[in-house]
py3Dmol code that shows the C-alpha trace and the ligand (Angstrom):
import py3Dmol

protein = """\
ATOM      1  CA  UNK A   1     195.560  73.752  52.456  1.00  0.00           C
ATOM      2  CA  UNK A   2     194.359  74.666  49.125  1.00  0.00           C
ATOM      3  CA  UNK A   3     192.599  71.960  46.720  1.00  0.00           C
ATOM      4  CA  UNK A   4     194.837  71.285  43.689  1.00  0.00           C
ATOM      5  CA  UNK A   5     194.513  69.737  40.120  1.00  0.00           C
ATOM      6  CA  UNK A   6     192.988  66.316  39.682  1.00  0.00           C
ATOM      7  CA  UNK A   7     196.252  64.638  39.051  1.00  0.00           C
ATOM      8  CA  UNK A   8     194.326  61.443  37.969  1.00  0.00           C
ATOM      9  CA  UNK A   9     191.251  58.723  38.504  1.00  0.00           C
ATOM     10  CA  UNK A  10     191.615  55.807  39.814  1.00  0.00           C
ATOM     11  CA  UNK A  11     190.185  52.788  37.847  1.00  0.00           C
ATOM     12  CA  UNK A  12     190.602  49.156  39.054  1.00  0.00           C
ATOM     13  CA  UNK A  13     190.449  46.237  36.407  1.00  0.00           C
ATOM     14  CA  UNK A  14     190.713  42.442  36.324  1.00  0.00           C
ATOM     15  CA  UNK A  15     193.547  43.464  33.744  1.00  0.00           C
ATOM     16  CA  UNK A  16     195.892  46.142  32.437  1.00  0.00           C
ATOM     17  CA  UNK A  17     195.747  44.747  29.341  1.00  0.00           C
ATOM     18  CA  UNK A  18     192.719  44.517  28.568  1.00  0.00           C
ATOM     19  CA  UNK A  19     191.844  47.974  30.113  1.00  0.00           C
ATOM     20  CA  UNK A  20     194.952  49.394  28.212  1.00  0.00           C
ATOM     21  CA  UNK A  21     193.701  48.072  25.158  1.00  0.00           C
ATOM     22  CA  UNK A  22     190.244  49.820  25.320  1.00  0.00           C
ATOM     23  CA  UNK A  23     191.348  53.174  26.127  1.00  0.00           C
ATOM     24  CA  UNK A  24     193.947  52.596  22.997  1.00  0.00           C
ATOM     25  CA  UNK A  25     191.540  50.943  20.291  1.00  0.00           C
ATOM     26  CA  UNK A  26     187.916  52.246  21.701  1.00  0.00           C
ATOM     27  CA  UNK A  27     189.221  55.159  22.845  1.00  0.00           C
ATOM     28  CA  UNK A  28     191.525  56.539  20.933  1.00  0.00           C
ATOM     29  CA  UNK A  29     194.413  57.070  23.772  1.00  0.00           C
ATOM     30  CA  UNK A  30     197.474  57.694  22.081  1.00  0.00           C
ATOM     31  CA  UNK A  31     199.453  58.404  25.317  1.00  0.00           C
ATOM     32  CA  UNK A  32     199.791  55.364  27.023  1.00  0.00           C
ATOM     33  CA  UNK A  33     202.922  54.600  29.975  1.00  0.00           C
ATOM     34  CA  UNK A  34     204.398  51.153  30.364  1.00  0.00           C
ATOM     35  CA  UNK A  35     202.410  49.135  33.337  1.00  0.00           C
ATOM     36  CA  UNK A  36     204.434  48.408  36.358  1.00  0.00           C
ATOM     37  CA  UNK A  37     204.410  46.923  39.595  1.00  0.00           C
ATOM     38  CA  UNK A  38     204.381  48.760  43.107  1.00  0.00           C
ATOM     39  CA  UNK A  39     204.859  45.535  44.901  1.00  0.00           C
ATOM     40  CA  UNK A  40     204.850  47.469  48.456  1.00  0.00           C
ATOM     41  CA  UNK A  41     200.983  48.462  47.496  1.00  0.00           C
ATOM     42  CA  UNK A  42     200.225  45.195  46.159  1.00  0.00           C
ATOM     43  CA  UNK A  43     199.274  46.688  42.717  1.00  0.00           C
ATOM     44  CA  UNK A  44     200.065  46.619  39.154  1.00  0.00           C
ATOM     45  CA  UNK A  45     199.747  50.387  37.477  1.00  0.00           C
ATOM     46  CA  UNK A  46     199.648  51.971  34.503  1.00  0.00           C
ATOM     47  CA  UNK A  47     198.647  55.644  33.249  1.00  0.00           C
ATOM     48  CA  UNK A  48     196.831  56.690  30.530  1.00  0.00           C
ATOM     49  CA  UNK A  49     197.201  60.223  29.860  1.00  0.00           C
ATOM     50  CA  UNK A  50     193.995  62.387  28.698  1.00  0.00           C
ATOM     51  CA  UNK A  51     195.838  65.548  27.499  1.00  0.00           C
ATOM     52  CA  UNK A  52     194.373  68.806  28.174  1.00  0.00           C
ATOM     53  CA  UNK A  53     193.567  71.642  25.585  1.00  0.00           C
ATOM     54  CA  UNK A  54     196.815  73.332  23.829  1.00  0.00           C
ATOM     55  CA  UNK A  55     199.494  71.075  25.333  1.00  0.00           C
ATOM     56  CA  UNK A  56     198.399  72.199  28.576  1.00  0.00           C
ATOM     57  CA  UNK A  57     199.056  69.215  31.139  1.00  0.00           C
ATOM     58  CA  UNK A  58     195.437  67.126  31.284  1.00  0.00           C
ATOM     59  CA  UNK A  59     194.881  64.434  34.059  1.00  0.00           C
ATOM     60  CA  UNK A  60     195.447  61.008  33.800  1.00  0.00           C
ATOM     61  CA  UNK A  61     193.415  57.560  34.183  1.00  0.00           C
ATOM     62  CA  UNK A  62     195.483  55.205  36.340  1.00  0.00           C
ATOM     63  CA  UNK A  63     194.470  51.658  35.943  1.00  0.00           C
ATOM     64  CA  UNK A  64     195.441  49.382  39.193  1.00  0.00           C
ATOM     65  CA  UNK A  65     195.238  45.770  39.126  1.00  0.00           C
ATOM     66  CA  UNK A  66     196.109  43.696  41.827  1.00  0.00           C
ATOM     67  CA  UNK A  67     198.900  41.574  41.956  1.00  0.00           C
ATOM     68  CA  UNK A  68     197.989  39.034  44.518  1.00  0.00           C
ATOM     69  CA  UNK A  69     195.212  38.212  47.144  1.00  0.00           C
ATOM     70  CA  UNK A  70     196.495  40.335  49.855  1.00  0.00           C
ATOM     71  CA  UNK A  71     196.488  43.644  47.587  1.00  0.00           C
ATOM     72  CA  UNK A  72     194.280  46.100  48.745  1.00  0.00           C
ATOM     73  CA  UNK A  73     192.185  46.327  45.500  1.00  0.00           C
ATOM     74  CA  UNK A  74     191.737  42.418  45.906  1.00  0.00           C
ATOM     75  CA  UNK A  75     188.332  42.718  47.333  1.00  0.00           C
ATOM     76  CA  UNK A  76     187.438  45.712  45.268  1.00  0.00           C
ATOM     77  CA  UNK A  77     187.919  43.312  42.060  1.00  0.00           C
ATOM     78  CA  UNK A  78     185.744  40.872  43.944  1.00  0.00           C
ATOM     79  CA  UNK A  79     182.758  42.897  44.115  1.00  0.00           C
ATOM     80  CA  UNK A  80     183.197  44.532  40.501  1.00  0.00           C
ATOM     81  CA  UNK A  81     184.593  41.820  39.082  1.00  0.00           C
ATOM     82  CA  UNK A  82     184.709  44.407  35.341  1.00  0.00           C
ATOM     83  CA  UNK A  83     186.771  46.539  37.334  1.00  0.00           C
ATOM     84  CA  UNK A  84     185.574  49.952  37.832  1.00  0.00           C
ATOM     85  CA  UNK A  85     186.340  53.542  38.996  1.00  0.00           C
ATOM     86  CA  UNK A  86     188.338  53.564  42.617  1.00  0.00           C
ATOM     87  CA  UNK A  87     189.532  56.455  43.992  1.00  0.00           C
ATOM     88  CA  UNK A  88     190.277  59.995  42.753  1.00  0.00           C
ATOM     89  CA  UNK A  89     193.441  61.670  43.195  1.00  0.00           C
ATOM     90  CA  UNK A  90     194.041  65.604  43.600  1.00  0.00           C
ATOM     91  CA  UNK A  91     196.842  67.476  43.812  1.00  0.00           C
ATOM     92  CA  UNK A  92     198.065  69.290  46.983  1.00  0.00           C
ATOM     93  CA  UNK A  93     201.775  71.921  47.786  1.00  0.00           C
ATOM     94  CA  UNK A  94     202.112  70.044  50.865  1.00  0.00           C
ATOM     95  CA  UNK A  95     201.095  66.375  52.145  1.00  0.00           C
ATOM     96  CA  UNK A  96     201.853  66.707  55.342  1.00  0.00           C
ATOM     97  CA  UNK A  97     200.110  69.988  55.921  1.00  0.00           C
ATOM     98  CA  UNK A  98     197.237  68.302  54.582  1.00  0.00           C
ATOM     99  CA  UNK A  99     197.007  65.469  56.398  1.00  0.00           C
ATOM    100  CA  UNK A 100     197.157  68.211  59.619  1.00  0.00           C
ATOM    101  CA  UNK A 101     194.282  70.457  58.022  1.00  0.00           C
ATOM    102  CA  UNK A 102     191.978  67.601  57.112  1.00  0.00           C
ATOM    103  CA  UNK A 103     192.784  65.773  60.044  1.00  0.00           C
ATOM    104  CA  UNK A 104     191.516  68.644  62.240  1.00  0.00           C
ATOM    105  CA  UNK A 105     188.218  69.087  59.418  1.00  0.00           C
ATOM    106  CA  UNK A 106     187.288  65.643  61.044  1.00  0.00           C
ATOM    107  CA  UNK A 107     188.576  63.880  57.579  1.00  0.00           C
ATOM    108  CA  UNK A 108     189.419  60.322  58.361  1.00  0.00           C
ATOM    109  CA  UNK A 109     193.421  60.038  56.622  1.00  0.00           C
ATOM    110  CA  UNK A 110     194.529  56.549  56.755  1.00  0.00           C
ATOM    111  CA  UNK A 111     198.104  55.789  57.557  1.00  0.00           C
ATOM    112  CA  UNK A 112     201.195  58.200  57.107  1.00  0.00           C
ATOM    113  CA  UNK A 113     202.092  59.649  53.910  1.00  0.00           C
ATOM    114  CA  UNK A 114     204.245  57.313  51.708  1.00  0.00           C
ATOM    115  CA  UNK A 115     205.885  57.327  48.191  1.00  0.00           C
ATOM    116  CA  UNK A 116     202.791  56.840  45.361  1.00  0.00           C
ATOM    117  CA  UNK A 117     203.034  55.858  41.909  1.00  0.00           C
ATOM    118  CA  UNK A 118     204.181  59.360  40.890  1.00  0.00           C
ATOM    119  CA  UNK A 119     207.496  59.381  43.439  1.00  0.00           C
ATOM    120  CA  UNK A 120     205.840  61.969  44.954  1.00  0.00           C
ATOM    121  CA  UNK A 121     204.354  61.734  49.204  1.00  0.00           C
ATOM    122  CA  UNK A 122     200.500  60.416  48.726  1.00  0.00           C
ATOM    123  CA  UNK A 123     197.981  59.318  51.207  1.00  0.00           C
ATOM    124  CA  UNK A 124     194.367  58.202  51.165  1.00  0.00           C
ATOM    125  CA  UNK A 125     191.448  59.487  53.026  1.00  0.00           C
ATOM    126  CA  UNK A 126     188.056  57.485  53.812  1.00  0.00           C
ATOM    127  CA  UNK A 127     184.894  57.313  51.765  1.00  0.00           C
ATOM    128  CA  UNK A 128     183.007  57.860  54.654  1.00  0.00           C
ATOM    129  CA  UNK A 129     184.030  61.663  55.141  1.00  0.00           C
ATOM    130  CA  UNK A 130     183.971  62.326  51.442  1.00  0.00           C
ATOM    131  CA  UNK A 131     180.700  61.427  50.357  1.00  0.00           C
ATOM    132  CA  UNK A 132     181.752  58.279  49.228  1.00  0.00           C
ATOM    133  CA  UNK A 133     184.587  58.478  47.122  1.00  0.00           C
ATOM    134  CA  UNK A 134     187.973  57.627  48.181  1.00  0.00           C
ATOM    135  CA  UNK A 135     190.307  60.464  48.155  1.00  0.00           C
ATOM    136  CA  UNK A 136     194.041  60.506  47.285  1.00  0.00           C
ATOM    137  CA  UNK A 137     195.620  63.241  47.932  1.00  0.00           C
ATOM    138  CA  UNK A 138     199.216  63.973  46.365  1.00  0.00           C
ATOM    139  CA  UNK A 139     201.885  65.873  47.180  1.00  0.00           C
ATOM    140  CA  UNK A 140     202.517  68.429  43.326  1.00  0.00           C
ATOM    141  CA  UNK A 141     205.372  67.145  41.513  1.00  0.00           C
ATOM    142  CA  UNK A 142     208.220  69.554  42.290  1.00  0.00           C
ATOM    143  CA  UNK A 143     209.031  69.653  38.411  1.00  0.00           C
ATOM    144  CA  UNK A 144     205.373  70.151  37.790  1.00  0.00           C
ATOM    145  CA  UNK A 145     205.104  73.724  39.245  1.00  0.00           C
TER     146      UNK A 145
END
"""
ligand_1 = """\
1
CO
Co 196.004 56.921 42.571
"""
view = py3Dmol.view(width=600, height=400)
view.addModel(protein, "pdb")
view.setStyle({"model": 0}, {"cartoon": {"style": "trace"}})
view.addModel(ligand_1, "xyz")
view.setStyle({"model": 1}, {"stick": {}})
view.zoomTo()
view.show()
């Protein structure tokens, strides 16, 4: 397994809106995707792109908000009630090979892989093996080579 590009950062917020509105009008984002729902992860999403140097691809920000009290960033929202950053997310060639090499590295992966907000295999591995910062890892976009 090979470490990828950050794909993206994580930040959970109270509201899309709100959050989409400072990284347009404070920020200066001009490239800003429609919020939507991943009802199976209990969030709301919505990526703001931070585009890299000479329309090379940049990373993103993805903003999560929860969309009920069982969602996962539920709790997160209660302690940080302005939102805040939540996870980062790097690229990897193959999640399942991954999971296998971190696995036997003593990283803590929780659950299987599953379909993520890109439509690509994701899966999240514990703060406590990462020094502190929860780790998505992502399966590369096959049309992102
Ligand atoms: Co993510």
């Amino acid at each position: 397994m090979k470490l990828g590009r950050l794909n993206h950062i994580g930040v959970a917020t109270p509201s899309i809106a709100d959050s989409v509105a400072y990284y347009r009008d404070t920020m200066g984002a001009t490239r800003i995707g429609e919020p939507f729902d991943l009802p199976e992860q209990g969030v709301k999403v919505c990526f703001v792109d931070t585009p890299g140097h000479d329309g090379t691809e940049g990373t993103q920000i993805e903003l999560i908000e929860p969309l009920n009290e069982e969602s996962p960033i539920h709790n997160f929202i209660e302690k940080n009630p302005k939102g805040g950053q939540h996870h980062v997310c790097f690229e990897v060639a193959d999640i399942h090979e991954a999971v296998e090499v971190m696995k036997s590295r003593g990283a803590t992966v929780l659950g299987e892989p599953r379909i993520g907000a890109h439509g690509t295999p994701i899966v999240f591995v514990h703060p406590r093996n990462t020094n502190g910062v929860l780790v998505e890892l992502m399966e590369t976009p096959k049309d992102h080579p």
